[in-house]
Backbone as numpy.savetxt, mean C-alpha at the origin, in Angstrom:
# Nx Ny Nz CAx CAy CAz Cx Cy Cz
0.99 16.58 7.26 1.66 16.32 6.01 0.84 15.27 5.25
0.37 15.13 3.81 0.13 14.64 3.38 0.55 13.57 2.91
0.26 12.18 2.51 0.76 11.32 1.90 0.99 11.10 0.31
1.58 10.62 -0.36 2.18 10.46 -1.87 2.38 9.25 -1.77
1.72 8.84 -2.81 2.10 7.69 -3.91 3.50 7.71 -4.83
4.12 6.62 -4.81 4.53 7.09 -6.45 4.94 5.25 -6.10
5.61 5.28 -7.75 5.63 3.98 -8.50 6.68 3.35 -7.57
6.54 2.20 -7.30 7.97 1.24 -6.78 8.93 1.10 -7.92
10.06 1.69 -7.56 11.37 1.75 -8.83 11.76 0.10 -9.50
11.74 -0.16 -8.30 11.74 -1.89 -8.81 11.52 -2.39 -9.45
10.27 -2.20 -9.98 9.33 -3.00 -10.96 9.31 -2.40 -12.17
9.97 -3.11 -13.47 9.57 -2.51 -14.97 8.42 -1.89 -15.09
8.47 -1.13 -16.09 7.51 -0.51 -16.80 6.20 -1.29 -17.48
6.89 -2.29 -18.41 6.08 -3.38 -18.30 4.95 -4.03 -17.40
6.03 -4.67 -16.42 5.32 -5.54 -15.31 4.57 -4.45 -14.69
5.03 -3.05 -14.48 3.70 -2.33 -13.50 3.10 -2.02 -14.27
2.41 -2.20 -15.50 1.25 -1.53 -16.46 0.37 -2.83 -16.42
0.83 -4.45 -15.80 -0.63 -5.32 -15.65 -0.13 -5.77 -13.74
0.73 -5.46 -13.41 0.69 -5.74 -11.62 1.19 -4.23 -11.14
0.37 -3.05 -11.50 1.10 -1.57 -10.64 1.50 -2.34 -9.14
2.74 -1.48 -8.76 3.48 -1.59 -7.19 3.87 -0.19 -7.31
3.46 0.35 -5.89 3.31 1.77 -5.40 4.48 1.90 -4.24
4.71 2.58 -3.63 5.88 2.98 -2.41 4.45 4.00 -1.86
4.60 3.82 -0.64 3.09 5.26 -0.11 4.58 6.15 1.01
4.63 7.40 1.00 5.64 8.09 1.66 4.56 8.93 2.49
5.19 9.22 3.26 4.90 10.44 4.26 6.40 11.43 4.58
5.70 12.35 3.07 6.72 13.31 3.33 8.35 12.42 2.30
9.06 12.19 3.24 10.23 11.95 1.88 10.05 10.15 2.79
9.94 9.85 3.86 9.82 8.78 4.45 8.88 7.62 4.05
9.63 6.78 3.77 8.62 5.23 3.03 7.77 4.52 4.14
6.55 4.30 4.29 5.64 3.92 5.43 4.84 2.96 5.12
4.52 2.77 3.92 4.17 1.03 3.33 4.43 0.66 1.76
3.33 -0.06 1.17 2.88 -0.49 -0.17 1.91 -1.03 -0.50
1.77 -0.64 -1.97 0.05 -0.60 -2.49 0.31 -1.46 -3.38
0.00 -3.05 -3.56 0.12 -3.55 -5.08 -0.82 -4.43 -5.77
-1.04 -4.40 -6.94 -2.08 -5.69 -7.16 -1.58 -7.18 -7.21
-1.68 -7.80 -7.00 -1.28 -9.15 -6.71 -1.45 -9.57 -7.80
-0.82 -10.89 -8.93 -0.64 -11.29 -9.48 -1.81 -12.43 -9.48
-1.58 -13.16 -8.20 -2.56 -14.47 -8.09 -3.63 -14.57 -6.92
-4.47 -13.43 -6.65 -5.16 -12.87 -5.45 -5.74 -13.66 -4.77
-5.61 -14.58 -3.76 -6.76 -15.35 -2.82 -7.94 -15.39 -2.87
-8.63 -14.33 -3.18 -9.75 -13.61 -3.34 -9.48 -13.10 -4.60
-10.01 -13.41 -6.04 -10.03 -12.44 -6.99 -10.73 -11.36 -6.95
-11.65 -11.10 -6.16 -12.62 -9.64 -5.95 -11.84 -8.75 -5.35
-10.56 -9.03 -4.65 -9.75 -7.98 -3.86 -8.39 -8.21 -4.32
-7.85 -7.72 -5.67 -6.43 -7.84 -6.00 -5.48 -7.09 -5.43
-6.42 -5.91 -5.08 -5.10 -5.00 -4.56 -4.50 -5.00 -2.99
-3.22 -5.53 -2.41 -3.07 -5.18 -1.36 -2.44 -4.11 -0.74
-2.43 -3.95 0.38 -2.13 -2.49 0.89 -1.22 -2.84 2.53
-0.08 -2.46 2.52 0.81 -2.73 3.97 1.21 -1.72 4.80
1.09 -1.68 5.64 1.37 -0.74 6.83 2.64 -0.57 6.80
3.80 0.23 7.10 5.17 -0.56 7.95 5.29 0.36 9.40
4.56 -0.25 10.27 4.09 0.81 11.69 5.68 0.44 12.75
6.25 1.58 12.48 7.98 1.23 13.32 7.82 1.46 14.46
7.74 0.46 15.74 7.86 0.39 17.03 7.52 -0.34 17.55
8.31 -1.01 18.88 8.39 -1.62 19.48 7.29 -2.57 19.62
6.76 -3.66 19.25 5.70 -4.34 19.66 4.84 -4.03 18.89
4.54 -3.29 17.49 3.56 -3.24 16.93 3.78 -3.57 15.51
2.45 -4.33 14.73 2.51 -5.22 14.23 2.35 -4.46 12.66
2.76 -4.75 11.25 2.56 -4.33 10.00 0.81 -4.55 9.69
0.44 -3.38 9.72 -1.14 -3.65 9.52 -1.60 -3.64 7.66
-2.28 -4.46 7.57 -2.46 -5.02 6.17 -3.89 -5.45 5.64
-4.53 -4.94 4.64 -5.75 -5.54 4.27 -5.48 -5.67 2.24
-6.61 -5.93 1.85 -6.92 -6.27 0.70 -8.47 -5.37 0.08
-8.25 -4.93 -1.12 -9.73 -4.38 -1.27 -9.42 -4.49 -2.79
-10.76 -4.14 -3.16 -11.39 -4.21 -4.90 -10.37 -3.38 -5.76
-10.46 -2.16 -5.32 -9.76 -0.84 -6.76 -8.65 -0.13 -5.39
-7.93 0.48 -6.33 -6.80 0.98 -5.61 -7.21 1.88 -5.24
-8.23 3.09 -5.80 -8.73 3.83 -4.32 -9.42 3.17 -3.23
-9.83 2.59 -3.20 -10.66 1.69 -1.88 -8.84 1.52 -1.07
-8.15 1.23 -1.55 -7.24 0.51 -1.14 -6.09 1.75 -0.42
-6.57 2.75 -1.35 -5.63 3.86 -0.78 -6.45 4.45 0.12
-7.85 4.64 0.64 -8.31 4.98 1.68 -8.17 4.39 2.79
-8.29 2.97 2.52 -7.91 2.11 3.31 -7.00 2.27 3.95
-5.81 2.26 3.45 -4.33 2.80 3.73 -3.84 3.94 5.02
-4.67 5.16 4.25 -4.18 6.20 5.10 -5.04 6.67 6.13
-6.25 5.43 6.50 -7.52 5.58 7.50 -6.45 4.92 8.43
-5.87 3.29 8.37 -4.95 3.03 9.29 -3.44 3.76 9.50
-3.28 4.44 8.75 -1.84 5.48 9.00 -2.31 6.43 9.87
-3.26 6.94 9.99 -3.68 7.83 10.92 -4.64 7.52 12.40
-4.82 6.27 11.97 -5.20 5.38 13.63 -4.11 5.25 14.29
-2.80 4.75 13.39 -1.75 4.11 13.64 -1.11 5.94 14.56
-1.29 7.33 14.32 -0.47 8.44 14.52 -1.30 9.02 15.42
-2.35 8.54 16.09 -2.82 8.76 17.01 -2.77 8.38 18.29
């Protein structure tokens, strides 16, 4: 099954046209989030990207990268480490 993006409902229209926030699904099931950060640690890497890996003892895996595709590869390279 493939993964989908779509917009986090949460966030105005507004606020996601200069900070986009994403929901990443697998299938109809919510499995992390993609967002640009407002005040980035790193300004070269605004966008972050979160795992939510459900089970016992394992940890929300999380990085940071440049553009939101970097960030969405990123993403579904550890979703599929994580389903292996």
């Amino acid at each position: 099954m493939s993964l989908s993006v779509c917009k986090n409902p949460g966030v105005s229209a507004s606020r996601h046209q200069q900070y986009p926030n994403y929901f990443i699904l697998d299938g109809k099931i919510r499995i992390g989030r993609i967002y640009k950060e407002e005040a980035p640690t790193h300004p070269e890497l605004p966008w972050f990207w979160s795992l939510m890996v459900r089970g016992k003892g394992q940890p929300n895996i999380q990085g940071h990268d440049a553009t939101l595709p970097q960030a969405k590869a990123q993403f579904e390279a550890s979703w599929r480490a994580c389903k292996t």
